[in-house]
LUMSETI-322000 format. One record per residue: residue number from 1; x, y, z of N, C-alpha, C in turn. Coordinates in nm, 3 decimals. Each point is the difference from the previous one (the first is absolute). Layout:
! LUMSETI-322000
+-----+---------+---------+---------+---------+---------+---------+---------+---------+---------+
:   n :     nxx :     nyy :     nzz :    caxx :    cayy :    cazz :     cxx :     cyy :     czz :
+-----+---------+---------+---------+---------+---------+---------+---------+---------+---------+
: NUM :       X :       Y :       Z :       X :       Y :       Z :       X :       Y :       Z :
...
+-----+---------+---------+---------+---------+---------+---------+---------+---------+---------+
//
This chain:
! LUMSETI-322000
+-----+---------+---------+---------+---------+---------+---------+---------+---------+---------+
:   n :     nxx :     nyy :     nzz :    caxx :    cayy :    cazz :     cxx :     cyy :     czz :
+-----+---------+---------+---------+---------+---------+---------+---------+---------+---------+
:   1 :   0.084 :  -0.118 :   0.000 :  -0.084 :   0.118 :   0.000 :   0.088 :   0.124 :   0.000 :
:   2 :  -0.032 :   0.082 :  -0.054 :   0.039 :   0.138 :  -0.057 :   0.036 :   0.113 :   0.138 :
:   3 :   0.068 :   0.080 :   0.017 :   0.040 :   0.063 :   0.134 :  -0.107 :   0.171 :  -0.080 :
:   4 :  -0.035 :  -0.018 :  -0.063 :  -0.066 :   0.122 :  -0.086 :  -0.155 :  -0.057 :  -0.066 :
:   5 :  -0.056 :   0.105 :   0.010 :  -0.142 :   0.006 :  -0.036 :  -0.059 :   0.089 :  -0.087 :
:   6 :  -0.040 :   0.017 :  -0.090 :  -0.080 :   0.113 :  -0.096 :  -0.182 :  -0.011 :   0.038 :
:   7 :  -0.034 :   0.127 :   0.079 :  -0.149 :  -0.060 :   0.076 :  -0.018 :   0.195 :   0.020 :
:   8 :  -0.129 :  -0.006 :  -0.026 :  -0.088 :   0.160 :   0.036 :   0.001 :   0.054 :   0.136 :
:   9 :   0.086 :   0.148 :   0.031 :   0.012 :   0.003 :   0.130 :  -0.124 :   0.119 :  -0.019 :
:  10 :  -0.104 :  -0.051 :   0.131 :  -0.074 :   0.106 :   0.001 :   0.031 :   0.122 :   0.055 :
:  11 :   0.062 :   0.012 :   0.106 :   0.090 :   0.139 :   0.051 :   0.032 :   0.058 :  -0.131 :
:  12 :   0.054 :  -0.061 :  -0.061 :   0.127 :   0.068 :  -0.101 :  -0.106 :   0.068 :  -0.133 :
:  13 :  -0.039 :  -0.122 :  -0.027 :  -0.149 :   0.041 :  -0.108 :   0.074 :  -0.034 :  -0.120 :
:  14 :   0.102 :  -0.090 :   0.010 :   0.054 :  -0.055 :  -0.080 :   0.081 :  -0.179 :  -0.004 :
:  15 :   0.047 :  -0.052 :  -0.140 :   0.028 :  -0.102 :   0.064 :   0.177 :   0.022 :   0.043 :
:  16 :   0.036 :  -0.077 :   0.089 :   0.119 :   0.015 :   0.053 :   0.072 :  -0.153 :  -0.012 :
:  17 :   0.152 :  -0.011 :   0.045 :   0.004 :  -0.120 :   0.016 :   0.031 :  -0.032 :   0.108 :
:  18 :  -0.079 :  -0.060 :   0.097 :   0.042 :  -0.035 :   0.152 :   0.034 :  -0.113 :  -0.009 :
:  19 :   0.071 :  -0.002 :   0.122 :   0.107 :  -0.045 :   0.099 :  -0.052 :  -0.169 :   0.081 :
:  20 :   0.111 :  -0.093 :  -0.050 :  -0.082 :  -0.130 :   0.119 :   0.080 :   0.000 :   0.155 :
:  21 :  -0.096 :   0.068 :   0.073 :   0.014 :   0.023 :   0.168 :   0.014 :  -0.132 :   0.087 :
:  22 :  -0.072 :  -0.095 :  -0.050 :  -0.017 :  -0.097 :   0.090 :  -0.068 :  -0.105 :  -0.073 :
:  23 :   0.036 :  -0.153 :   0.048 :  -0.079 :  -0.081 :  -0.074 :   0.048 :  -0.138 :   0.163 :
:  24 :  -0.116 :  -0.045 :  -0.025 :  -0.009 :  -0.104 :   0.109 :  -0.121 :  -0.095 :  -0.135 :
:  25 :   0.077 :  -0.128 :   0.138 :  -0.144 :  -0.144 :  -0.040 :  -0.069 :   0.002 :   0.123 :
:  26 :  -0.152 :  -0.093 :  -0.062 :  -0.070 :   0.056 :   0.118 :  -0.152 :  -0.123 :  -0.080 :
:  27 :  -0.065 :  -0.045 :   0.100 :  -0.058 :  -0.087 :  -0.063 :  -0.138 :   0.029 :  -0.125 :
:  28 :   0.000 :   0.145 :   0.006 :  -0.096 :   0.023 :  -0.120 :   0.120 :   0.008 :  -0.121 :
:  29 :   0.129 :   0.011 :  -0.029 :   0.120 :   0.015 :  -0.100 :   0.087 :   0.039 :   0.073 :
:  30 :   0.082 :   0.113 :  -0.137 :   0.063 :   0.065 :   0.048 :  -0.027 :   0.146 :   0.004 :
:  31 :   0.024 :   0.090 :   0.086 :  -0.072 :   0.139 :   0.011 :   0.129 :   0.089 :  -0.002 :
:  32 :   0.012 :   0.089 :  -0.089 :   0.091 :   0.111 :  -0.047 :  -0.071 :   0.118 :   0.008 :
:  33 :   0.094 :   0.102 :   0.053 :  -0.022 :   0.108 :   0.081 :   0.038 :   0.078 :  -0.140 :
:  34 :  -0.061 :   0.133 :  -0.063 :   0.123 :   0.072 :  -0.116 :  -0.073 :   0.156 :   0.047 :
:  35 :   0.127 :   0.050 :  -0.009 :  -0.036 :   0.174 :   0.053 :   0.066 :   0.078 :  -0.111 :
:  36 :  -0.059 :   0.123 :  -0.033 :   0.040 :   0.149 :  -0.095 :   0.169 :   0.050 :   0.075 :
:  37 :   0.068 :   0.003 :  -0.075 :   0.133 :   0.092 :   0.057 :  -0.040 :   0.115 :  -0.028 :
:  38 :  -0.111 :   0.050 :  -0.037 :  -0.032 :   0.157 :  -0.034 :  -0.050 :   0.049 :   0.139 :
:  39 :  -0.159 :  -0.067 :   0.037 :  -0.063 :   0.042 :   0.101 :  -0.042 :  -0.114 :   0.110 :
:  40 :   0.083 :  -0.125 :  -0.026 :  -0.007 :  -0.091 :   0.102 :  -0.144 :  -0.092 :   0.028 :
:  41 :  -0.088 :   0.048 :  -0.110 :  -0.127 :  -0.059 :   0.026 :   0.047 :  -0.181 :  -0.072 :
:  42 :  -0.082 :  -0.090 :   0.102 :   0.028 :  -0.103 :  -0.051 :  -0.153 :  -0.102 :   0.012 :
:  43 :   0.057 :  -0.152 :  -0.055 :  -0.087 :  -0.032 :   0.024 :   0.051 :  -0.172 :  -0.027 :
:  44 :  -0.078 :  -0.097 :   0.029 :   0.033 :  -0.142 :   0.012 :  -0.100 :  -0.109 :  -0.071 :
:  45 :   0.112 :  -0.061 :  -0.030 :  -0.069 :  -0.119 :  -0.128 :  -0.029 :  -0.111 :   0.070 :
:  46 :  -0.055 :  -0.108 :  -0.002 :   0.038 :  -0.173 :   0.044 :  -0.043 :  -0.081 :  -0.140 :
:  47 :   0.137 :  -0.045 :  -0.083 :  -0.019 :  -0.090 :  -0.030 :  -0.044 :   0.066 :  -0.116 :
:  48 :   0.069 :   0.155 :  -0.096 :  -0.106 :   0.061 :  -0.104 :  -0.119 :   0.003 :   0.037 :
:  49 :  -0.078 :  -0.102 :   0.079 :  -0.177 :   0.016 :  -0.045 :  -0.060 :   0.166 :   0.133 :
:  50 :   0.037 :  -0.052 :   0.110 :  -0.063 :   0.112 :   0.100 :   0.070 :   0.136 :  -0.038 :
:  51 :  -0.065 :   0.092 :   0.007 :   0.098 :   0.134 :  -0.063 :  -0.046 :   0.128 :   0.106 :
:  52 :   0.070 :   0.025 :   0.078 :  -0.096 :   0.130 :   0.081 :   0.028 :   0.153 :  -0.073 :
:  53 :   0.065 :   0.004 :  -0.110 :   0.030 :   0.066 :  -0.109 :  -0.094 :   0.055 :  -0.097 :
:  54 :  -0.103 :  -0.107 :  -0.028 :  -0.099 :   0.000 :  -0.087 :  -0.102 :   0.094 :   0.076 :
:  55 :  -0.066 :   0.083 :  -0.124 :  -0.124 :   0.058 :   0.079 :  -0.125 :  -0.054 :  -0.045 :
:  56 :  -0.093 :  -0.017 :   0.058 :  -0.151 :  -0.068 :   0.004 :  -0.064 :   0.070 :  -0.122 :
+-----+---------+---------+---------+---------+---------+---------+---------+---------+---------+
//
């Protein structure tokens, strides 16, 4: 997995390429942490499918 991300920062109002902060296993996958080096807003994956990134 990639230490870089291309993903829509909403702070920024643009897309950026964040940062992989953290990644652990855990029994739903694996859950990766990725944050903005611009304005620090971040957000966490498990496994690609859960995204707290995505908006409704």
């Amino acid at each position: 997995m990639s230490l870089e991300l291309e993903h829509y920062c909403p702070e920024c109002e643009e897309y950026r390429n964040f940062w992989k902060v953290a990644s652990t296993t855990m029994h739903l996958g694996t859950k990766v942490k990725w944050h903005c080096p611009e304005c620090d807003y971040g957000f966490v994956r498990i496994n690609g499918e859960v995204d707290t990134g995505q908006t409704a």
